[in-house]
C-alpha positions as CSV (number, residue, x, y, z in Angstrom):
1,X,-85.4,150.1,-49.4
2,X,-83.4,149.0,-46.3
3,X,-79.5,149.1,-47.0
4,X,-78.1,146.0,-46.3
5,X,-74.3,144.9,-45.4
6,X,-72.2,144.2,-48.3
7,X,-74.6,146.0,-51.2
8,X,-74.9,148.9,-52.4
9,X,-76.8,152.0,-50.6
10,X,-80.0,153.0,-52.4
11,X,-80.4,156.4,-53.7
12,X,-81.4,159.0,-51.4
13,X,-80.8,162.7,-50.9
14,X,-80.4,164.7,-47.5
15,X,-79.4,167.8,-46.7
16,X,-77.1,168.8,-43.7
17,X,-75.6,171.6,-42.3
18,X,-72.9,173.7,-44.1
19,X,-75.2,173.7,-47.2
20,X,-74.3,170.0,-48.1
21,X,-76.0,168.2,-50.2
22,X,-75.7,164.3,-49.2
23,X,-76.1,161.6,-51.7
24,X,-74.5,158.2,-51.6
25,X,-72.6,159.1,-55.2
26,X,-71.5,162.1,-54.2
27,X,-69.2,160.3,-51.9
28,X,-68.1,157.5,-53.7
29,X,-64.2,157.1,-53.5
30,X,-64.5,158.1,-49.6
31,X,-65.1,156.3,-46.7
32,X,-68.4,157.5,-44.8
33,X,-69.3,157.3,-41.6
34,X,-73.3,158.0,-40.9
35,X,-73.6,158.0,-36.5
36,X,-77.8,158.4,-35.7
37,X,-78.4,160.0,-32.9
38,X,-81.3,160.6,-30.9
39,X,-81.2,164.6,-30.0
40,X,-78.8,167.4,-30.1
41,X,-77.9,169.1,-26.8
42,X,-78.6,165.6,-24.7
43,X,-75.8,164.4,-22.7
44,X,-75.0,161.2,-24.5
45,X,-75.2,162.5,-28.0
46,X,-73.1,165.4,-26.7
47,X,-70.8,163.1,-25.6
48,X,-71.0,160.6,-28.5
49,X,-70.0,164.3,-31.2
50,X,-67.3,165.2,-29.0
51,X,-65.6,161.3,-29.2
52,X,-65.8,162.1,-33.1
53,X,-64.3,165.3,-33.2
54,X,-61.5,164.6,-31.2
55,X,-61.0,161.7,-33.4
56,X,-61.9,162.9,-36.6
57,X,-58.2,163.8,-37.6
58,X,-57.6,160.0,-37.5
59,X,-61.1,159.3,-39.5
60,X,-59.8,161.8,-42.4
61,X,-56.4,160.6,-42.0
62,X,-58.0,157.2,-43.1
63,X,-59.9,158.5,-46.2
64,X,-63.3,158.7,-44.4
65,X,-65.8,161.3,-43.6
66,X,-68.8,161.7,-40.7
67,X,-71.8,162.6,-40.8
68,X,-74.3,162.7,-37.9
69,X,-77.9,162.2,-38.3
70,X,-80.7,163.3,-36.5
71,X,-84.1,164.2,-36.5
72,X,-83.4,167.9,-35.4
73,X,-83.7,170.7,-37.7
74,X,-80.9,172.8,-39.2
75,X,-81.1,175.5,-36.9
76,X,-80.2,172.8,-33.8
77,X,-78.2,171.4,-35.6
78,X,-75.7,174.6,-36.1
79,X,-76.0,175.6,-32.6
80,X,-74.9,171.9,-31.5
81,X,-72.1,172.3,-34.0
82,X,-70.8,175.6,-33.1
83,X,-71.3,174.5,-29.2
84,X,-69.0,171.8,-29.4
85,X,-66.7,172.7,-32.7
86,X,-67.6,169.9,-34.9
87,X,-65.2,169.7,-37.6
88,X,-68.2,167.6,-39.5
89,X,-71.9,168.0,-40.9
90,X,-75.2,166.8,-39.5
91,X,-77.7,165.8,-41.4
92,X,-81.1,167.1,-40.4
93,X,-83.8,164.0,-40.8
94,X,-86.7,166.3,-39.8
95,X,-88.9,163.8,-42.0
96,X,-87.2,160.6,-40.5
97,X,-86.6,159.3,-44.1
98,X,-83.0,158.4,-43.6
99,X,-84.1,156.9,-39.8
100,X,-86.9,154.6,-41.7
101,X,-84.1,154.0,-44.2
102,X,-81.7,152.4,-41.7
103,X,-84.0,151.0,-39.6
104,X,-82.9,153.1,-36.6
105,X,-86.9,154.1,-35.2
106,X,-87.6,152.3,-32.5
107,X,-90.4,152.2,-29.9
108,X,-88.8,153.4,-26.6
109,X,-90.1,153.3,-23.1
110,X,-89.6,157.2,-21.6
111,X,-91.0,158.2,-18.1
112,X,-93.7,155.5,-18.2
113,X,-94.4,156.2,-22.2
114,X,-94.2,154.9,-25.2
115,X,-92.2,157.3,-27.5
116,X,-90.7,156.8,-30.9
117,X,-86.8,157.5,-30.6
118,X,-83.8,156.8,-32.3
119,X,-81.2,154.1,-31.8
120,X,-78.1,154.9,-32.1
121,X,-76.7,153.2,-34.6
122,X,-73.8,153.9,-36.9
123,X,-73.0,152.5,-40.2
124,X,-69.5,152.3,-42.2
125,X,-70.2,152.5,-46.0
126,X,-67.0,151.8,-48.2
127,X,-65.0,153.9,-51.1
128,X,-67.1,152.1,-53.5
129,X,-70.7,153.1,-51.8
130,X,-71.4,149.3,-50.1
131,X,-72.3,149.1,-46.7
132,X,-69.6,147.6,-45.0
133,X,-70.3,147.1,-41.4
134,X,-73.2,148.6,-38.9
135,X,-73.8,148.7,-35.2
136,X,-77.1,149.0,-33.8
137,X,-78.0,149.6,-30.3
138,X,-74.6,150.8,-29.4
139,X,-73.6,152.1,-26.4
140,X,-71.3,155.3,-26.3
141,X,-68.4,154.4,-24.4
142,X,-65.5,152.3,-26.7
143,X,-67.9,152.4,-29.8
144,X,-66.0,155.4,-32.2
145,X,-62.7,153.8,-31.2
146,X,-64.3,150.9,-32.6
147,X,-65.5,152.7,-35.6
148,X,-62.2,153.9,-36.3
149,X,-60.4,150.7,-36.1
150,X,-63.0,149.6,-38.4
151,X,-62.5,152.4,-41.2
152,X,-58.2,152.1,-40.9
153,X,-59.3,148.7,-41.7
154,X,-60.9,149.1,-44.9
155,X,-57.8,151.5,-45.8
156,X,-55.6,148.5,-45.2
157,X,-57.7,146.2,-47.5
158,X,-57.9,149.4,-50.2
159,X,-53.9,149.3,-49.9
């Protein structure tokens, strides 16, 4: 089942790095933001998990917490953590359930190719686990500003 804005996530379980488990009710009261990316170690997803960790004192000064999502495995995904000193957890999607979930596979054009890749895509899910807001298709420049303005937002309507 596709999330979709303003209802309530469906059940799923993922697992990410740190030993965290991630279910949508095991976050409820919190502010989550899920980023899809396409690869670890690529220049614009590096870029991308850098703009969120040296913002993510804002994002948890907001009541919200990031997760990135990717189809790497956990082994990547600790080395692209400890690379670049994310404060947060990434969510390996090795199976692409969560990617099918969200609606983020898409059918790319690389070097003359079809490929299946990931758009990135990030989705704001409230305290009270609704889908709030998404963007699809995003490019990286201006868009976790955006984010954030988005989540101190929700904290204002919570207030």
């Amino acid at each position: 089942m596709t999330p979709a804005l303003n209802k309530s996530l469906p059940d799923f379980e993922a697992i990410a790095t740190g030993g965290v488990k991630f279910t949508p009710q095991a976050f409820v009261g919190q502010t989550v933001v899920l980023y899809f990316y396409p690869k670890d170690h690529t220049p614009g997803c590096t870029t991308e998990a850098m703009q969120f960790r040296d913002t993510h004192k804002e994002f948890l000064n907001a009541g919200a917490v990031v997760f990135g999502v990717s189809r790497d495995n956990l082994a990547s995904h600790d080395k692209f953590k400890e690379n670049l000193d994310l404060p947060f957890e990434l969510i390996a999607d090795t199976e692409e359930k969560l990617c099918h979930m969200f609606g983020v596979v898409k059918n790319k054009i690389m070097y003359g190719k079809k490929v299946k890749g990931i758009e990135r895509s990030t989705f704001l899910i409230g305290p009270d686990g609704v889908l709030r807001e998404e963007w699809r298709g995003i490019k990286v420049a201006g868009h976790v500003e955006d984010v954030l303005k988005a989540v101190q937002g929700l904290k204002r309507e919570a207030a």
